[in-house]
CHARMM-style PDB file with segment names, atoms N, HN, CA, C and O in Angstrom:
ATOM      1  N   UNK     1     -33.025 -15.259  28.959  1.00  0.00      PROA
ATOM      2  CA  UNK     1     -34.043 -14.342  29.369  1.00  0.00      PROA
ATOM      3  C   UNK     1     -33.424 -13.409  30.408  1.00  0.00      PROA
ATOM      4  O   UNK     1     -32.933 -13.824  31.458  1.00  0.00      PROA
ATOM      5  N   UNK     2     -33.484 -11.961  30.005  1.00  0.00      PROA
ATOM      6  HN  UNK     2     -33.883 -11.625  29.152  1.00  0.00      PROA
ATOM      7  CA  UNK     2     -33.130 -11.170  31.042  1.00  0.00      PROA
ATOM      8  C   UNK     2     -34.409 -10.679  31.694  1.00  0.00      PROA
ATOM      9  O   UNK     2     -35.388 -10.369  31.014  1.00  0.00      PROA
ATOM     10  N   UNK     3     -34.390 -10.608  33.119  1.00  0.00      PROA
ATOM     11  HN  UNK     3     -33.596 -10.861  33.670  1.00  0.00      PROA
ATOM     12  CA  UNK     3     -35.418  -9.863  34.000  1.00  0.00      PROA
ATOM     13  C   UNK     3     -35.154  -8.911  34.900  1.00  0.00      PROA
ATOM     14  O   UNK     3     -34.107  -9.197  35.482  1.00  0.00      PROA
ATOM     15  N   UNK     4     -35.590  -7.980  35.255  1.00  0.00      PROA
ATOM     16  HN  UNK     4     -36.440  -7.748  34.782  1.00  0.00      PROA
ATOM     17  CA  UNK     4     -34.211  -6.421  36.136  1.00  0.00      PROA
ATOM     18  C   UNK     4     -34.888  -6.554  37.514  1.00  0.00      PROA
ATOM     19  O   UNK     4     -35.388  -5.525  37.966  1.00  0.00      PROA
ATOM     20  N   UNK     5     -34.946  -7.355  38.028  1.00  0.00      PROA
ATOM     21  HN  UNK     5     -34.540  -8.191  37.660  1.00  0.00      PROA
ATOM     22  CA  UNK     5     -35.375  -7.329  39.691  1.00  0.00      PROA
ATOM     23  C   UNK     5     -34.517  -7.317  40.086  1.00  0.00      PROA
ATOM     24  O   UNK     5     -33.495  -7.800  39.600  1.00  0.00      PROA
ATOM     25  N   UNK     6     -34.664  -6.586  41.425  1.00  0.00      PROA
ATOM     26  HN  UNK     6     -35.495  -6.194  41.820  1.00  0.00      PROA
ATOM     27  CA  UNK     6     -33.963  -6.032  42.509  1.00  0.00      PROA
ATOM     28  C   UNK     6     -33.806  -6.760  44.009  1.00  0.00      PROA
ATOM     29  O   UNK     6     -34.516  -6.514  44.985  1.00  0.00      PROA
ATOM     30  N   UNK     7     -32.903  -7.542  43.963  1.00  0.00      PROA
ATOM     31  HN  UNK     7     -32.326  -7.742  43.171  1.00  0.00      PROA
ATOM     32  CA  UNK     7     -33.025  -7.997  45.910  1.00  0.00      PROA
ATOM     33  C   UNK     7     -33.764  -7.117  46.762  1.00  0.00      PROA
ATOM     34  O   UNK     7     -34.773  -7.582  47.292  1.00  0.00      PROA
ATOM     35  N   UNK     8     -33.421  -5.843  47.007  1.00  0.00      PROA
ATOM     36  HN  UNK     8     -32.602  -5.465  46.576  1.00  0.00      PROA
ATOM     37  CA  UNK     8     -33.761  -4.437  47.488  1.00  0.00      PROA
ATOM     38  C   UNK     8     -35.433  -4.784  47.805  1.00  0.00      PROA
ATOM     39  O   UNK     8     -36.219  -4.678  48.746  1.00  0.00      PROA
ATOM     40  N   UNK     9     -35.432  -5.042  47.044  1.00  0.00      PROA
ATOM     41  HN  UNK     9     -34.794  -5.129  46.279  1.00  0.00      PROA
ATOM     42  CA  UNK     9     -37.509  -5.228  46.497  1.00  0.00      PROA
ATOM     43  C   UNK     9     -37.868  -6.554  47.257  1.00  0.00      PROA
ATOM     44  O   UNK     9     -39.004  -6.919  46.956  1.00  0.00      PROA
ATOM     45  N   UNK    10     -37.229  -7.400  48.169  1.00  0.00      PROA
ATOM     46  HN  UNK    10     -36.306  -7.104  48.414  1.00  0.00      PROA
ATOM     47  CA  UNK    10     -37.591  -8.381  48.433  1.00  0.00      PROA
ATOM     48  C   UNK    10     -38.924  -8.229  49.396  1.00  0.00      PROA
ATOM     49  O   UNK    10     -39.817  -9.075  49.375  1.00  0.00      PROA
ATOM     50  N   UNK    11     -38.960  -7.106  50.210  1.00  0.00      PROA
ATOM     51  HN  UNK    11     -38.234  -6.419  50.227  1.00  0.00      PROA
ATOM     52  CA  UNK    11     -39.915  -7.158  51.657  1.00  0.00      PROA
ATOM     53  C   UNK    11     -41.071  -6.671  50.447  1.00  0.00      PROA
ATOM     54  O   UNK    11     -42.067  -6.598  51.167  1.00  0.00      PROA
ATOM     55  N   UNK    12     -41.449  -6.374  49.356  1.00  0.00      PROA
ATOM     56  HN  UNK    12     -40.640  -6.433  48.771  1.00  0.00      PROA
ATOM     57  CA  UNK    12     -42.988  -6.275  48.608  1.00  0.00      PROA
ATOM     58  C   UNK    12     -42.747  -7.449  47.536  1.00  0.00      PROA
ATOM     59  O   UNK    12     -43.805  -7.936  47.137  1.00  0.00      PROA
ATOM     60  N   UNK    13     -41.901  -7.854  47.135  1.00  0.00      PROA
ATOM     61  HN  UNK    13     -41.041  -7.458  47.460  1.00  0.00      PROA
ATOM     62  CA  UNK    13     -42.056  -8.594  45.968  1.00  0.00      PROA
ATOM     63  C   UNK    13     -40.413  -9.750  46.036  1.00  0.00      PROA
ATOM     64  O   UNK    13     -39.225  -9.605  45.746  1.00  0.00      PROA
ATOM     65  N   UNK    14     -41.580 -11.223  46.779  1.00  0.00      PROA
ATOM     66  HN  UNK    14     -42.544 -11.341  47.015  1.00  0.00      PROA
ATOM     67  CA  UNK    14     -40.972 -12.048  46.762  1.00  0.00      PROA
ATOM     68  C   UNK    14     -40.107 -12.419  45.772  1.00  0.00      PROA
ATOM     69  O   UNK    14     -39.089 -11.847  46.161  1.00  0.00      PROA
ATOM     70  N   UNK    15     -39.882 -12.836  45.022  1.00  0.00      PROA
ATOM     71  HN  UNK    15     -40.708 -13.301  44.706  1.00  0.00      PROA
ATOM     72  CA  UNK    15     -39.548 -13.171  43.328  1.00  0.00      PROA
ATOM     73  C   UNK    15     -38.493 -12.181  43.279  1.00  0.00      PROA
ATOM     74  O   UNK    15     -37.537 -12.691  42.695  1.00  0.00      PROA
ATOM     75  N   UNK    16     -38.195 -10.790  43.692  1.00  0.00      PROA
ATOM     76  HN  UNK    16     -38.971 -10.375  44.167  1.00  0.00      PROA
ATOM     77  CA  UNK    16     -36.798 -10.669  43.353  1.00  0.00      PROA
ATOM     78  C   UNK    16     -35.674 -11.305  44.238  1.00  0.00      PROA
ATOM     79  O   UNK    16     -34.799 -10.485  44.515  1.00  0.00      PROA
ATOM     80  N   UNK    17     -35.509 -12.337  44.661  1.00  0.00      PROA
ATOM     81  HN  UNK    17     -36.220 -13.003  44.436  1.00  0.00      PROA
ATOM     82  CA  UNK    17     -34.527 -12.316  46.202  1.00  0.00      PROA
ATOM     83  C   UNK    17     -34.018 -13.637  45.007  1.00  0.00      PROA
ATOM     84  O   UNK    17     -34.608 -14.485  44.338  1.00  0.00      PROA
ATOM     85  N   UNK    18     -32.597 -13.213  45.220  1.00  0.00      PROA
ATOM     86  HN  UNK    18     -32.117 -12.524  45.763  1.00  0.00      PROA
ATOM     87  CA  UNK    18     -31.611 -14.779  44.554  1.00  0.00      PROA
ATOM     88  C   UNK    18     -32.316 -16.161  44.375  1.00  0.00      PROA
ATOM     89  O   UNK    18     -32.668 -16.702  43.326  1.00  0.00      PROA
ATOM     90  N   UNK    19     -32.442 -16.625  45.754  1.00  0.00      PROA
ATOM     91  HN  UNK    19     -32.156 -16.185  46.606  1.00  0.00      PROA
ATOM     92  CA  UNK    19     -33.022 -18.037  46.214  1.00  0.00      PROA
ATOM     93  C   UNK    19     -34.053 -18.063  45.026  1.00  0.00      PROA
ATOM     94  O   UNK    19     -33.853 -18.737  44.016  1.00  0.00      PROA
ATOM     95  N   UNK    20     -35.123 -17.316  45.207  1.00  0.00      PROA
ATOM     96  HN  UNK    20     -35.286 -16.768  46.028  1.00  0.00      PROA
ATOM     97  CA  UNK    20     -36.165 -17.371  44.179  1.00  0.00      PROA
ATOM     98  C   UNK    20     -35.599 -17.810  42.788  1.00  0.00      PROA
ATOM     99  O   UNK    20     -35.961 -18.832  42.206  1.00  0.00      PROA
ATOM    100  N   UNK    21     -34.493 -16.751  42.234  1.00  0.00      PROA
ATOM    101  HN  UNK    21     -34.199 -15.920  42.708  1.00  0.00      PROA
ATOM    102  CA  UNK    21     -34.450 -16.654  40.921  1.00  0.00      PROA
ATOM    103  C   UNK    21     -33.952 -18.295  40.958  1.00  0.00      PROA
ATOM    104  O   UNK    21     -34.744 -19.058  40.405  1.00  0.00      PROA
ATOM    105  N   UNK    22     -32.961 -18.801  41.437  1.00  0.00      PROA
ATOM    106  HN  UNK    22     -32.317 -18.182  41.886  1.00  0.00      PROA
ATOM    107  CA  UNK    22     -31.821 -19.712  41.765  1.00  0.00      PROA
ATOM    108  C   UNK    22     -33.431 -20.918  41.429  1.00  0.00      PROA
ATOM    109  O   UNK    22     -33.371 -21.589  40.398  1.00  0.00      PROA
ATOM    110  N   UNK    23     -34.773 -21.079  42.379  1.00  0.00      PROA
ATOM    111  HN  UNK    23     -34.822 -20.534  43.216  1.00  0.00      PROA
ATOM    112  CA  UNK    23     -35.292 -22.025  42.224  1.00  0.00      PROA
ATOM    113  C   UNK    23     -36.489 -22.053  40.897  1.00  0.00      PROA
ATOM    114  O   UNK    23     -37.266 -22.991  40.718  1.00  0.00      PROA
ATOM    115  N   UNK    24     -36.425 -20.841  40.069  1.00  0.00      PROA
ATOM    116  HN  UNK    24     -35.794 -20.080  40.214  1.00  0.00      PROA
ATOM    117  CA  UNK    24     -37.564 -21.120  39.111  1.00  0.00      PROA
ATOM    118  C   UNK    24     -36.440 -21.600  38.027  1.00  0.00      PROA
ATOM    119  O   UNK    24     -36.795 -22.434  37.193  1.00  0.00      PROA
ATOM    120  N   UNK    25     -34.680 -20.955  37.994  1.00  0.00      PROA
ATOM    121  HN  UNK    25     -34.391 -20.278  38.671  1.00  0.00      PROA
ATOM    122  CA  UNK    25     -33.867 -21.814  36.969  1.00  0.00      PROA
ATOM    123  C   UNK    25     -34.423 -23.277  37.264  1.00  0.00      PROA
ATOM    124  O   UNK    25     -35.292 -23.764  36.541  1.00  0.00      PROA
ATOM    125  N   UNK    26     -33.885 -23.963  38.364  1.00  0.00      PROA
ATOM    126  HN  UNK    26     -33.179 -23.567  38.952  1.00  0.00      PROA
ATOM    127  CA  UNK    26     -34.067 -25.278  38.380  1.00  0.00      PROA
ATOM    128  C   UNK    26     -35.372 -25.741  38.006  1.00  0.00      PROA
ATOM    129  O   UNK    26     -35.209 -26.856  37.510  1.00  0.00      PROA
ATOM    130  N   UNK    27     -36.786 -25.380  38.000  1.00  0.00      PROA
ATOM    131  HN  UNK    27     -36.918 -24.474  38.403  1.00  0.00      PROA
ATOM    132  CA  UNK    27     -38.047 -25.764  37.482  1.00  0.00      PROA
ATOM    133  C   UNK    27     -37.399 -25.689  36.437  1.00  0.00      PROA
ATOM    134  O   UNK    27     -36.483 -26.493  36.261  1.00  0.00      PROA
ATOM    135  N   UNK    28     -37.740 -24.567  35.323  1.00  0.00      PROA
ATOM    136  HN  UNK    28     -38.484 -23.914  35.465  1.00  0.00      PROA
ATOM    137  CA  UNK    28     -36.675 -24.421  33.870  1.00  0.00      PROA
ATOM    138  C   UNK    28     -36.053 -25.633  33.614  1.00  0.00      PROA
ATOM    139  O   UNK    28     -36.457 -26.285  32.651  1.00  0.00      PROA
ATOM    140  N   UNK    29     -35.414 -25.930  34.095  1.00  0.00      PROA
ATOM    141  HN  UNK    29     -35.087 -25.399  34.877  1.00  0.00      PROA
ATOM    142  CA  UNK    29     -34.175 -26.905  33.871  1.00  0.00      PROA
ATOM    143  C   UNK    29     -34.911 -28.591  33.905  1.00  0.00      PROA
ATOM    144  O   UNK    29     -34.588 -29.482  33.119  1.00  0.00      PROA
ATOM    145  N   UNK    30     -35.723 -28.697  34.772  1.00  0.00      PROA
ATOM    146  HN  UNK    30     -35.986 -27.973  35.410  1.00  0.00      PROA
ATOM    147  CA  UNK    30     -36.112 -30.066  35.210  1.00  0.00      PROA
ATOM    148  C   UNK    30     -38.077 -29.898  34.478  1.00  0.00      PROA
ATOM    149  O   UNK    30     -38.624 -30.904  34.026  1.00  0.00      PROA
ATOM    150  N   UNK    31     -38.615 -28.897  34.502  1.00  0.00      PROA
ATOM    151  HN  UNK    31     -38.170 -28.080  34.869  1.00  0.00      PROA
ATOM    152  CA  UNK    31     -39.661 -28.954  33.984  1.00  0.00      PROA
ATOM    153  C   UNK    31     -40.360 -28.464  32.398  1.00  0.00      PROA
ATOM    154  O   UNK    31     -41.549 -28.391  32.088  1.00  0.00      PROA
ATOM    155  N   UNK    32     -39.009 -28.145  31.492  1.00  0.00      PROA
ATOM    156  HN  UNK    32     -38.044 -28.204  31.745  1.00  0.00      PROA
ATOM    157  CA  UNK    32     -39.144 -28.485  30.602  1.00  0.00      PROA
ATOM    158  C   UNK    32     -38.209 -28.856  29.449  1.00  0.00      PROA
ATOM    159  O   UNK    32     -36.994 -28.999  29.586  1.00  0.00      PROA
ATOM    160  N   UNK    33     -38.834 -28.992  28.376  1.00  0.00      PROA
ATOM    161  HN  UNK    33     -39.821 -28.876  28.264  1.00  0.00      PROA
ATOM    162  CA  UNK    33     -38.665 -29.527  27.366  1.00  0.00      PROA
ATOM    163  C   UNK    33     -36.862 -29.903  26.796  1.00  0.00      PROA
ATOM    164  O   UNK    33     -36.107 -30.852  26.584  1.00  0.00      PROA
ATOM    165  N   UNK    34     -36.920 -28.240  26.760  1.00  0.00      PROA
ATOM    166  HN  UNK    34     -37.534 -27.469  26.932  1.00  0.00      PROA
ATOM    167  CA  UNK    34     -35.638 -27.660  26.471  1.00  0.00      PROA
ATOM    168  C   UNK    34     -34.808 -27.864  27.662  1.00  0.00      PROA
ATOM    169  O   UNK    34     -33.649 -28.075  27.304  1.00  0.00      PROA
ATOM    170  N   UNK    35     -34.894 -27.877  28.499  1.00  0.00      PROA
ATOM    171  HN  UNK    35     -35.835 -27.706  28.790  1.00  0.00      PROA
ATOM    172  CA  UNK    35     -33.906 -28.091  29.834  1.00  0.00      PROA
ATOM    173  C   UNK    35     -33.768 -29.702  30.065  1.00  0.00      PROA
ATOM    174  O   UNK    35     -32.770 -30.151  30.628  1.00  0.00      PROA
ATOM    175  N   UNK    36     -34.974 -30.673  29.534  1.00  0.00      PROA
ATOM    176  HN  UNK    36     -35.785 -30.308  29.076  1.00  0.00      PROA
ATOM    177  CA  UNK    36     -34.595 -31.889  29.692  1.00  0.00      PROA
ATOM    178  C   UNK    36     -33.556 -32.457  28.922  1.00  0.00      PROA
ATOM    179  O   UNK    36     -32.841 -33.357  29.363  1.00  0.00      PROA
ATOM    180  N   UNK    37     -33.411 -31.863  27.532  1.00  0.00      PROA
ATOM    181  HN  UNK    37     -33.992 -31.132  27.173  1.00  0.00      PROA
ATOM    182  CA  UNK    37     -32.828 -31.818  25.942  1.00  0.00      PROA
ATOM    183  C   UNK    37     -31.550 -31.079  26.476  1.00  0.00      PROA
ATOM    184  O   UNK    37     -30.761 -30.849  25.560  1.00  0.00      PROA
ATOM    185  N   UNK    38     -31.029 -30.538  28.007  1.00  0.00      PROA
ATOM    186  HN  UNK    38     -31.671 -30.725  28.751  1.00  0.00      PROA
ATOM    187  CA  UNK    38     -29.672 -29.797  27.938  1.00  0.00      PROA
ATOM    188  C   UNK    38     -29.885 -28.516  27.658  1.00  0.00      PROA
ATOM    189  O   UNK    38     -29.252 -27.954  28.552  1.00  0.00      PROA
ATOM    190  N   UNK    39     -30.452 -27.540  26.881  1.00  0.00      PROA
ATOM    191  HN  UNK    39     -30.966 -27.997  26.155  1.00  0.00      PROA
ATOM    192  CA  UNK    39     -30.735 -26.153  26.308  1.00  0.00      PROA
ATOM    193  C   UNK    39     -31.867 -25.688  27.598  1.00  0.00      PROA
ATOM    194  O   UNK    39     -32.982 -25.401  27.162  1.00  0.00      PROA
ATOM    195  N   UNK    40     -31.720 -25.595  28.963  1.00  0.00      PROA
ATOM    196  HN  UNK    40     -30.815 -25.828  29.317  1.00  0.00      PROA
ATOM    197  CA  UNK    40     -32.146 -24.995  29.944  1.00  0.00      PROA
ATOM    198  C   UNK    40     -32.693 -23.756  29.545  1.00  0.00      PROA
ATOM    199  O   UNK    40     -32.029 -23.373  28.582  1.00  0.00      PROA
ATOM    200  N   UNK    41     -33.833 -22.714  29.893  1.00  0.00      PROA
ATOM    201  HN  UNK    41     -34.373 -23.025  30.675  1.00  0.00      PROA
ATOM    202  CA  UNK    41     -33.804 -21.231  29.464  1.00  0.00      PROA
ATOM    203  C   UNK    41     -32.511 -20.841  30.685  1.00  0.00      PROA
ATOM    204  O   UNK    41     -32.117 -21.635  31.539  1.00  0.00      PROA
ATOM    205  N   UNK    42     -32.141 -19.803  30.544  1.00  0.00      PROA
ATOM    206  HN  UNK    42     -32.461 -19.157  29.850  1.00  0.00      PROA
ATOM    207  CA  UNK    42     -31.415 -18.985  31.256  1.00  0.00      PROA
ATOM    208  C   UNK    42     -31.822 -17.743  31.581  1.00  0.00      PROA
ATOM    209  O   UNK    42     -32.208 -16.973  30.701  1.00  0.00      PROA
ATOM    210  N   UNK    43     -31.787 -17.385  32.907  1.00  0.00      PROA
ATOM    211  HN  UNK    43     -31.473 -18.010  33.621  1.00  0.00      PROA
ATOM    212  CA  UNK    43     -32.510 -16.529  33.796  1.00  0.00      PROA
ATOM    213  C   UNK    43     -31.092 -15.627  34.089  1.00  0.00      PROA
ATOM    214  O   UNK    43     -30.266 -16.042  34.902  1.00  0.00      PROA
ATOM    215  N   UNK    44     -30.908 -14.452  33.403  1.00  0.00      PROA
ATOM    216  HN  UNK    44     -31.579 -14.115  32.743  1.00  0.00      PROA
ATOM    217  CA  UNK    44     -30.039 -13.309  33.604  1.00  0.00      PROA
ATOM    218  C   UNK    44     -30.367 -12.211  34.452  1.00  0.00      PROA
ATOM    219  O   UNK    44     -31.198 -11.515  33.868  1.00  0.00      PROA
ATOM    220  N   UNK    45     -30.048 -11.704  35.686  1.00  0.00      PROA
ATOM    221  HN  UNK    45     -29.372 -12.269  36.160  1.00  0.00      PROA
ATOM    222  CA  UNK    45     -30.688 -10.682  36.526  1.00  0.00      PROA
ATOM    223  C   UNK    45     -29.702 -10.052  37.192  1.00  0.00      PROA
ATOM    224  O   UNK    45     -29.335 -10.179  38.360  1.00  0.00      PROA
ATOM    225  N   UNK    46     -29.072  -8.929  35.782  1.00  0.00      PROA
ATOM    226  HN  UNK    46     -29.370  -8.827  34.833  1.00  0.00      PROA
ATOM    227  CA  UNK    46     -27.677  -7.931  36.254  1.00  0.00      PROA
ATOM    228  C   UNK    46     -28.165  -6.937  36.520  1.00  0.00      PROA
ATOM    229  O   UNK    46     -27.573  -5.938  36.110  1.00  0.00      PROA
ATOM    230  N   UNK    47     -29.738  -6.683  37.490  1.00  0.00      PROA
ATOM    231  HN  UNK    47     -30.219  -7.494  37.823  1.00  0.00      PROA
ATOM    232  CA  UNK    47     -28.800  -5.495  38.077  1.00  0.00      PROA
ATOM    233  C   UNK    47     -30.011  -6.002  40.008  1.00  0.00      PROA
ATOM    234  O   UNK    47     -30.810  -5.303  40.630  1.00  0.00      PROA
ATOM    235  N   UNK    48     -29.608  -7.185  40.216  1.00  0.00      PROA
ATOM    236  HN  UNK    48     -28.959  -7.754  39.710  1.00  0.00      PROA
ATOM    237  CA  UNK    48     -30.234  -7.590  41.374  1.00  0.00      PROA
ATOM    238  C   UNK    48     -29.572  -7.516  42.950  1.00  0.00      PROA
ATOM    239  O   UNK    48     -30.029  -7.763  44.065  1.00  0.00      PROA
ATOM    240  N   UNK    49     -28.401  -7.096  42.498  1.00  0.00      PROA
ATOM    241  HN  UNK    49     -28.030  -6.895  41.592  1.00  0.00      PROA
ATOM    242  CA  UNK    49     -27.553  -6.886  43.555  1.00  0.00      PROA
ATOM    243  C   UNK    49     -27.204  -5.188  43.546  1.00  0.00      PROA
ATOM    244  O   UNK    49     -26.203  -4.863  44.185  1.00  0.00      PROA
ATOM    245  N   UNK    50     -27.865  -4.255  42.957  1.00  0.00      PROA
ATOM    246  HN  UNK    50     -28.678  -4.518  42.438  1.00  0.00      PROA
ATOM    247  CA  UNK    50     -27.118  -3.091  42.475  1.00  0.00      PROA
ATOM    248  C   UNK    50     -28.063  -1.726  43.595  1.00  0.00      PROA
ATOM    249  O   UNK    50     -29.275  -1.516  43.570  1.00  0.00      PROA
ATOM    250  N   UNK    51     -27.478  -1.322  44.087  1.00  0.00      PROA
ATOM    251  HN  UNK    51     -26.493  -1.493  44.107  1.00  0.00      PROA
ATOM    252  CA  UNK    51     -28.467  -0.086  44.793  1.00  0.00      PROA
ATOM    253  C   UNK    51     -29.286   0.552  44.137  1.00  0.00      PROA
ATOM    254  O   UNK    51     -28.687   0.934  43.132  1.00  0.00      PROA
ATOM    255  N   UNK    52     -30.286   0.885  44.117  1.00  0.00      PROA
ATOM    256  HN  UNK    52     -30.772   0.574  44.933  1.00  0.00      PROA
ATOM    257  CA  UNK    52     -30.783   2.302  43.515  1.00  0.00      PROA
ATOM    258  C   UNK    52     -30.426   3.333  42.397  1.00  0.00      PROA
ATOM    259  O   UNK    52     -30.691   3.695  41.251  1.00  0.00      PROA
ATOM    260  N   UNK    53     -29.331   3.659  43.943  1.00  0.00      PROA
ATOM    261  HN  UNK    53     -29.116   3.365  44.875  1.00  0.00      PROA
ATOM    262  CA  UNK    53     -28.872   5.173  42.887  1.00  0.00      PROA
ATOM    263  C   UNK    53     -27.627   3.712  41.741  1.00  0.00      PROA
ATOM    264  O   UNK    53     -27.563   3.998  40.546  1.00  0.00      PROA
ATOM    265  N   UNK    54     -27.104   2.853  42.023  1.00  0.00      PROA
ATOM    266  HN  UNK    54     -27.156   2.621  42.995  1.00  0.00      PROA
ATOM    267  CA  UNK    54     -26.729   2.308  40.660  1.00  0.00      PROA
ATOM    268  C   UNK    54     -27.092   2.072  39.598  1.00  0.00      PROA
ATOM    269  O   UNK    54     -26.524   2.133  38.508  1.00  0.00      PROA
ATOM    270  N   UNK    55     -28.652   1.622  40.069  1.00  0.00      PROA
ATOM    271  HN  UNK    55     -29.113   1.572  40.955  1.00  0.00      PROA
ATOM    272  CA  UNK    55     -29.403   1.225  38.912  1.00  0.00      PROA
ATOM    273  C   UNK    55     -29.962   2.455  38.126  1.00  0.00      PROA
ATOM    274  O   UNK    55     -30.401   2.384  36.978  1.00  0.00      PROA
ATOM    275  N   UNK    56     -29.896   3.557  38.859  1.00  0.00      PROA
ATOM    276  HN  UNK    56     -29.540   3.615  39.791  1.00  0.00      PROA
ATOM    277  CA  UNK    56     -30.304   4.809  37.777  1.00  0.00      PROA
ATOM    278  C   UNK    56     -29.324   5.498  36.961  1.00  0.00      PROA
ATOM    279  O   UNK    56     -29.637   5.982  35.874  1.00  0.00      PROA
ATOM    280  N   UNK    57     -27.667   5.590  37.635  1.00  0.00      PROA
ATOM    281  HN  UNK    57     -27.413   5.197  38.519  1.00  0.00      PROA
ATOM    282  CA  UNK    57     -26.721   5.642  37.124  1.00  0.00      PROA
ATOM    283  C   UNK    57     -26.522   4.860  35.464  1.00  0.00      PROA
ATOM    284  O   UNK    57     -26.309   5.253  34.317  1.00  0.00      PROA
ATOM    285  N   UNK    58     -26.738   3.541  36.167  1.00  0.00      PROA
ATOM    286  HN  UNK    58     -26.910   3.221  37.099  1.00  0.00      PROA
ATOM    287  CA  UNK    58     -26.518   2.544  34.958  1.00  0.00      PROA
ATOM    288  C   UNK    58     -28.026   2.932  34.192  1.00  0.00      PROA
ATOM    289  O   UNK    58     -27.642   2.812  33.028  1.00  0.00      PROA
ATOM    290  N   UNK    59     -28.956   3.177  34.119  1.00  0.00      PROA
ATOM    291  HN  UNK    59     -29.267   3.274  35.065  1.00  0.00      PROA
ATOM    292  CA  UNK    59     -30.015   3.555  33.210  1.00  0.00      PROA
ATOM    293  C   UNK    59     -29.804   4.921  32.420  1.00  0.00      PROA
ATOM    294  O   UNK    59     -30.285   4.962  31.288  1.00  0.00      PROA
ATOM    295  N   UNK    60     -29.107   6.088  32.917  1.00  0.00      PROA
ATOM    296  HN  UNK    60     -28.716   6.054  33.837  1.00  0.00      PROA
ATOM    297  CA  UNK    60     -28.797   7.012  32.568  1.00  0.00      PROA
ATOM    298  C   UNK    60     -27.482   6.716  31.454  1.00  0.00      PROA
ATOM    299  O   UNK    60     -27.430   7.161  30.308  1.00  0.00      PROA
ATOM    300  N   UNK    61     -26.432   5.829  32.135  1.00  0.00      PROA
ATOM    301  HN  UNK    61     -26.474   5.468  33.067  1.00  0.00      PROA
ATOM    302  CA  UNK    61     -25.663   5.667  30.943  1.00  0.00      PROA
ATOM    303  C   UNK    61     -26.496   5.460  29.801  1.00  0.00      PROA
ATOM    304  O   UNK    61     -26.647   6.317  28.930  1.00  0.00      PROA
ATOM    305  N   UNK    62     -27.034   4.350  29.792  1.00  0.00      PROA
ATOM    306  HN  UNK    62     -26.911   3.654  30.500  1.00  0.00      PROA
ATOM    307  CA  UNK    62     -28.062   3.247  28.736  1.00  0.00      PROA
ATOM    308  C   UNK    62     -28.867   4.151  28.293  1.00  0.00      PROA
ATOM    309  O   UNK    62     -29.775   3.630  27.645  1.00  0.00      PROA
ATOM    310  N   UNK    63     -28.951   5.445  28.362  1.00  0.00      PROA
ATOM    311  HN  UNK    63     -28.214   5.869  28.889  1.00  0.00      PROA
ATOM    312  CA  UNK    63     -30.097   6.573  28.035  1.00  0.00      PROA
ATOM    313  C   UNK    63     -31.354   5.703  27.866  1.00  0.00      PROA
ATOM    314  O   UNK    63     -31.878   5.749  26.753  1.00  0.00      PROA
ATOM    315  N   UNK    64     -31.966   4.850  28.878  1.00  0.00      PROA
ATOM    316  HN  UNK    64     -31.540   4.812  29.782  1.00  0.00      PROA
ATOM    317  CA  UNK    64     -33.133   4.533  28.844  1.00  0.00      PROA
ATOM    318  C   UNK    64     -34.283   5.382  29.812  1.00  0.00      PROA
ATOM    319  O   UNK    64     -34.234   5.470  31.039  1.00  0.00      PROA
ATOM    320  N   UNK    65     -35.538   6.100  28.727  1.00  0.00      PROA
ATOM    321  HN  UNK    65     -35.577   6.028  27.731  1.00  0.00      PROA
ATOM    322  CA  UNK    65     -36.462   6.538  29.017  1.00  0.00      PROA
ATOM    323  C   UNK    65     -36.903   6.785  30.703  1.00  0.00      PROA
ATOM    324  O   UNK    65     -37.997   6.230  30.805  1.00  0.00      PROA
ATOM    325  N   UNK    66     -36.502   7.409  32.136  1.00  0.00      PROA
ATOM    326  HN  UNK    66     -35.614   7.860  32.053  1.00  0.00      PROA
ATOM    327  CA  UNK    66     -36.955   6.499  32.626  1.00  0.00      PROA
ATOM    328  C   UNK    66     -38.722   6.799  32.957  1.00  0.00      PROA
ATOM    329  O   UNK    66     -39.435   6.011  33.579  1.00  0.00      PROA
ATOM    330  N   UNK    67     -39.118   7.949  32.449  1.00  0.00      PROA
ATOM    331  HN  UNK    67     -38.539   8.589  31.944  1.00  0.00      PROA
ATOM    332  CA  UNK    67     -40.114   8.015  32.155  1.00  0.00      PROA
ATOM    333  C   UNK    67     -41.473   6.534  31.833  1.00  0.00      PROA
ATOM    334  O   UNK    67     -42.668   6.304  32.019  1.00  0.00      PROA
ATOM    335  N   UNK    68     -40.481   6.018  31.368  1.00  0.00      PROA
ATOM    336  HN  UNK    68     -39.511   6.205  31.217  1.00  0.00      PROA
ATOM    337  CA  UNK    68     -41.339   4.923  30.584  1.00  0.00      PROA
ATOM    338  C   UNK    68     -41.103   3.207  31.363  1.00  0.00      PROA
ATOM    339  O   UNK    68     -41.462   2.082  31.015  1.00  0.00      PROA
ATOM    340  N   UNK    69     -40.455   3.652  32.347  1.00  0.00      PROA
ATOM    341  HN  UNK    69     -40.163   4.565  32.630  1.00  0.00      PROA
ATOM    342  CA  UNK    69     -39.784   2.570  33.546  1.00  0.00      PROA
ATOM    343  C   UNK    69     -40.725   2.229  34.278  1.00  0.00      PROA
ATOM    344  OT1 UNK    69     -40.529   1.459  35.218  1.00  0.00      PROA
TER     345      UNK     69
END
């Protein structure tokens, strides 16, 4: 599972800051099914460390809409 939160975003929106991501893997991992079975979901969040103007850079490569962001 990829999700695009931003550390940056931490002082309005708890849930992007590492620690967070770092403790809903481990629920994942220990609270279900698939994570008890070894096949954990996986929590991908490349662009959580990235400034701003990176993340628009890197959206502009990706010619994604940002209209629609």
């Amino acid at each position: 599972m990829c999700i695009c939160v931003n550390a940056l975003d931490y002082s309005g929106y708890r849930d992007c800051r590492p620690d967070y991501i770092q403790a809903i893997q481990q629920v994942l991992r220990l609270g279900t099914r698939q994570g008890r079975e070894g096949e954990a979901i996986s929590i991908s969040t490349p662009l959580i460390e990235l400034n701003k103007t990176e993340i628009i850079k890197l959206g502009n490569n990706w010619r994604v809409p940002s209209e629609k962001t």
